[in-house]
Residue frames relative to the residue before (quaternion, step in Angstrom):
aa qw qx qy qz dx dy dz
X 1.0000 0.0000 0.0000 0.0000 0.00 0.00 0.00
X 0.2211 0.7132 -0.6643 0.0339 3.96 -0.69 -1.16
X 0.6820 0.5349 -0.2781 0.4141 4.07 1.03 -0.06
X 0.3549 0.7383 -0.5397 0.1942 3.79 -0.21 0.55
X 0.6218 -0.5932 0.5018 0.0987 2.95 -1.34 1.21
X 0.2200 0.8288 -0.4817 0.1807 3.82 0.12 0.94
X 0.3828 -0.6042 0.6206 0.3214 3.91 -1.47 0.43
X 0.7453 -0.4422 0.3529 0.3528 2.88 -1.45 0.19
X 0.7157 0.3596 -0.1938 0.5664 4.22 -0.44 0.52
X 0.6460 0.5722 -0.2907 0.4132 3.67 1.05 -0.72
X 0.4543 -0.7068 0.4022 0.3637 3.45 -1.07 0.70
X 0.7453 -0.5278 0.3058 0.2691 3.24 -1.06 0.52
X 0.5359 0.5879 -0.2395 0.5566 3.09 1.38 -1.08
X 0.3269 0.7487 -0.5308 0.2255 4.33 0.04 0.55
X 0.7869 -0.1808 0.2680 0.5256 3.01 -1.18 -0.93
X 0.1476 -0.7737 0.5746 0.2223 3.82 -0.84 1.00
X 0.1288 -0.6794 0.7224 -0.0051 3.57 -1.26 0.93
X 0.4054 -0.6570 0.6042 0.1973 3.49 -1.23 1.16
X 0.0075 -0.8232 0.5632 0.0710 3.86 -1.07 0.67
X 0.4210 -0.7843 0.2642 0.3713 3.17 -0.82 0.47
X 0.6953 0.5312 -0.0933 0.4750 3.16 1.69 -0.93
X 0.1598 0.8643 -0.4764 -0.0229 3.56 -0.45 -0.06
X 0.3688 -0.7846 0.4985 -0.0055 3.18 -0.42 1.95
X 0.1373 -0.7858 0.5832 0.1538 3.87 -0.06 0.97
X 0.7786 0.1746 -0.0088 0.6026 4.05 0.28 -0.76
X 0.2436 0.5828 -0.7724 0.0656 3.70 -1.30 0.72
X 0.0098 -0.7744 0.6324 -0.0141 3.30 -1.81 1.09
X 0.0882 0.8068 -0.5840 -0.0142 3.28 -0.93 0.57
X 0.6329 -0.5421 0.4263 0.3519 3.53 -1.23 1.40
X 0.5887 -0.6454 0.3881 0.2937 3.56 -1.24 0.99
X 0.7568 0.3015 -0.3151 0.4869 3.62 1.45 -0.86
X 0.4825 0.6554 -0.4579 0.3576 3.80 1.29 0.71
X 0.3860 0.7948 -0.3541 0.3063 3.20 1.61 -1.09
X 0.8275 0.2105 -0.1420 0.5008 4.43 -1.23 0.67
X 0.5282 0.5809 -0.4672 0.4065 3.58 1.33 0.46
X 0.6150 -0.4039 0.4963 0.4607 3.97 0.88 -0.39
X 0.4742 0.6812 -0.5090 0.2281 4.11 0.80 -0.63
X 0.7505 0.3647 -0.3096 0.4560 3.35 0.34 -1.28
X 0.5744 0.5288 -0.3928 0.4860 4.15 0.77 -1.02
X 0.7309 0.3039 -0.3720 0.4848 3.80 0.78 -0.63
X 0.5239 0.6538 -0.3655 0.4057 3.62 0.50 -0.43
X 0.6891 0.3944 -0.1233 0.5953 3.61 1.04 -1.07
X 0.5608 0.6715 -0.1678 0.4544 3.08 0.79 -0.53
X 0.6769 0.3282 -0.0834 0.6535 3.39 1.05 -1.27
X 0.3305 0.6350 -0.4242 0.5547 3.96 1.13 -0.26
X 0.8482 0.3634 -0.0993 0.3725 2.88 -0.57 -1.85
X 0.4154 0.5604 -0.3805 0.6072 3.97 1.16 -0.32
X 0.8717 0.3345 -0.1970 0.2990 3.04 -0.76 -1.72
X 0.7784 0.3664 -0.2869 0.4213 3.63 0.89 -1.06
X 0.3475 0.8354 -0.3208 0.2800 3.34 1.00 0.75
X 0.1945 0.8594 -0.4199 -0.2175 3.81 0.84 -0.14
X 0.6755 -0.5253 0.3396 0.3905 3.55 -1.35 0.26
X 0.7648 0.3681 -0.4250 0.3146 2.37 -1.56 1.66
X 0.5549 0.6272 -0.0653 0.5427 2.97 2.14 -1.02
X 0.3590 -0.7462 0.4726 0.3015 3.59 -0.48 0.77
X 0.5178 -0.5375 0.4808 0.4603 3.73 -1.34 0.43
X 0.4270 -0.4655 0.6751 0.3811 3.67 -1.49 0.65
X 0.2349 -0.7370 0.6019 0.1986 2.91 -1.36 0.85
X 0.8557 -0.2930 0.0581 0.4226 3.82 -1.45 0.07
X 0.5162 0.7846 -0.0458 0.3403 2.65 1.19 -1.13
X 0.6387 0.2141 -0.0626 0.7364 3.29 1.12 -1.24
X 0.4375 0.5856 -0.5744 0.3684 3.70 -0.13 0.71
X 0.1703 -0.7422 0.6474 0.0323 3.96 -0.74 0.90
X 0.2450 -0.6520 0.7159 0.0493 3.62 -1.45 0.37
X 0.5227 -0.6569 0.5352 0.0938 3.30 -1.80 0.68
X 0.6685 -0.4074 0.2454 0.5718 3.36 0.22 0.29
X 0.1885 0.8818 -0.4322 0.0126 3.38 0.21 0.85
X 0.7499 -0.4604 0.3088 0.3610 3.60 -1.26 1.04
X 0.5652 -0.5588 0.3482 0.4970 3.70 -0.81 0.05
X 0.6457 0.4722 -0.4059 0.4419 3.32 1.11 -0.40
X 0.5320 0.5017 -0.4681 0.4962 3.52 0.97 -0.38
X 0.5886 0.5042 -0.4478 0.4459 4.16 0.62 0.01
X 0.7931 0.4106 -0.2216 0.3915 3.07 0.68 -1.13
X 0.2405 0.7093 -0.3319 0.5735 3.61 2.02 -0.01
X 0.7835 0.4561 -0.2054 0.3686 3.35 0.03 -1.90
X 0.9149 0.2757 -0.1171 0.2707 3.21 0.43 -1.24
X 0.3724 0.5702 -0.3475 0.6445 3.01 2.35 0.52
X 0.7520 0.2359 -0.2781 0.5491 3.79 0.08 -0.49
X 0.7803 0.1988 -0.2595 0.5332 3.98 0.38 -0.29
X 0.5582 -0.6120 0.4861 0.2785 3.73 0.47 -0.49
X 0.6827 0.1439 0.0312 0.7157 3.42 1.42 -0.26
X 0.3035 -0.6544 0.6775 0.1435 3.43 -1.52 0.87
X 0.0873 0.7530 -0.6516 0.0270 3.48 -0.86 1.36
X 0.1459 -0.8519 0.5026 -0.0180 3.23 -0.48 1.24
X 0.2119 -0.8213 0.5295 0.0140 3.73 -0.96 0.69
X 0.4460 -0.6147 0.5505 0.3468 3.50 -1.02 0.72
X 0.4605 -0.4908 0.7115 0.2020 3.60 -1.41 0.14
C-alpha cells in the first residue's frame, strides 16, 4: 500500500485508493497563490507523464506527499479528495 485517501487530522492509515501519479513537492509564492499555478503545474505533470496511447490519469488519481493543510485543501479543490502517499 503507502496510498490512502484521508481529511485533514486523520491517520493516514484509511481508506486505500490506488493512484496513478504522485506529486512529492508543489510550491507556490504566497502573493502567486488563487491564480491556477499549482492546478496548471499538475496539470502539465499529468500531460507529460502520459505515454502514447495511454490515457491521461485523471485528477482523481493524483496523490500528494505529506502535504500542508493547504496542500489538503489544494487536494480536494483540484482532485476532489486528498490522496496522500508515503515516499
Amino acid at each position: 500500500p503507502g496510498l490512502a485517501l484521508v481529511e485533514p487530522g486523520v491517520h493516514p492509515h484509511g481508506i486505500f485508493q490506488t493512484a496513478a501519479l504522485g506529486i512529492f513537492l508543489i510550491w507556490v509564492r504566497r502573493s502567486e497563490r488563487r491564480k491556477g499555478l499549482a492546478s496548471a503545474m499538475v496539470d502539465v505533470v499529468r500531460q507529460v507523464a502520459t505515454l502514447p496511447g495511454q490515457v491521461m490519469a485523471s485528477a482523481g488519481q493524483v496523490a500528494f506527499s505529506q502535504p500542508t493543510k493547504l496542500g489538503f485543501a489544494f487536494a480536494k479543490r483540484y482532485a476532489g479528495q486528498a490522496l496522500v502517499y508515503t515516499p
